[in-house]
N, C-alpha and C positions, 0 to 999 in steps of 0.2 A: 504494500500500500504506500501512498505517495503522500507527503504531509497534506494536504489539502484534502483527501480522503480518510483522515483518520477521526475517528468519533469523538466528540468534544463534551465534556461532563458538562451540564448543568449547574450554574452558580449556585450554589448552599443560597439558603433563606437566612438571613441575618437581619435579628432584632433592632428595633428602628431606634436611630444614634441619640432623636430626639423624645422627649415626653409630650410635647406636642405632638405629634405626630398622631392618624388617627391607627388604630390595631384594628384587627379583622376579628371581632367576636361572631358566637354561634349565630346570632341573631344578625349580623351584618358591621357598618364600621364600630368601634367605640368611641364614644367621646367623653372628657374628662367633665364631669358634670357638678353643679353643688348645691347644697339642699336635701341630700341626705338617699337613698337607695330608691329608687323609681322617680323622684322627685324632678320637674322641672323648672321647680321654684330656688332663685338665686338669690339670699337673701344677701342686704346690704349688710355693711359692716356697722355696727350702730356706737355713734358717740357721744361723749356726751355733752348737751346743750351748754350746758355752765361750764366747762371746760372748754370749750369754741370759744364763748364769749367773754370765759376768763371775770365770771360774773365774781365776786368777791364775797358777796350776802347774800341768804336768798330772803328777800324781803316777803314777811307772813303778811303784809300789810296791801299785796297784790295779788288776791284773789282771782282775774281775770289768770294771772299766770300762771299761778298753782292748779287750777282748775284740770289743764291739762292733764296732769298728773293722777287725775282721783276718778276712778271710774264713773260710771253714770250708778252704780249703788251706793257712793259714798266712800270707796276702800280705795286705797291707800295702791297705785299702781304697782309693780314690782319690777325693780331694774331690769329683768331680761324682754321687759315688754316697751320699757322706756328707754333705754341707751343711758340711762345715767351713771358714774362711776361711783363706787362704793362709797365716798365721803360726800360725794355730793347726794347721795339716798339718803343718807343720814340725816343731811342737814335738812333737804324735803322733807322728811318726816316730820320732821322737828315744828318745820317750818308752816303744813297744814298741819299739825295738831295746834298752833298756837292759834291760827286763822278759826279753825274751829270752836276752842273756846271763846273767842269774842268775835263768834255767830256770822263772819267773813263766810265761812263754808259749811254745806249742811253735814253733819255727823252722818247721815244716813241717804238715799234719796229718795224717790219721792216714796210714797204710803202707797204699797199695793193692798187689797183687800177684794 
């Protein structure tokens, strides 16, 4: 045989160099996805308000802006629903329970029955 007619192996399959790159799963391509196992939901990275704005107090005396923060029952939101950072939860807290006692914000919401 003549080099030109001699049989030429097939290139080996090798693993893709980059993590982008898409892979070929069972079901067709893959892609790097986030939002947890089947999910097509990307959520944002959540930060926190008063640390953006570098707010220094949170004034209990601004019920329009605490508002935010308290659900429509009256309770007290919880950081993983609001992006706030743990010292600034704190001082929210602090900050609607004082607005609370002097009747800025309801304790409860409205009266179901």
């Amino acid at each position: 045989m003549s080099d030109q007619e001699q049989p030429q192996a097939a290139p080996a399959p090798s693993a893709p160099s980059q993590p982008s790159e898409r892979r070929m799963g069972p079901r067709g391509p893959r892609t790097e996805r986030r939002g947890g196992p089947g999910g097509k939901f990307a959520p944002r990275p959540k930060v926190c308000q008063f640390c953006v704005e570098k707010t220094r107090k949170i004034d209990y005396k601004a019920p329009e802006q605490l508002r935010r923060f308290v659900s429509d029952r009256g309770k007290i939101r919880p950081r993983r629903q609001t992006g706030t950072c743990a010292r600034h939860q704190r001082h929210l807290a602090l900050a609607i329970k004082r607005a609370r006692h002097l009747a800025l914000l309801p304790f409860v919401g409205s009266q179901a029955r």
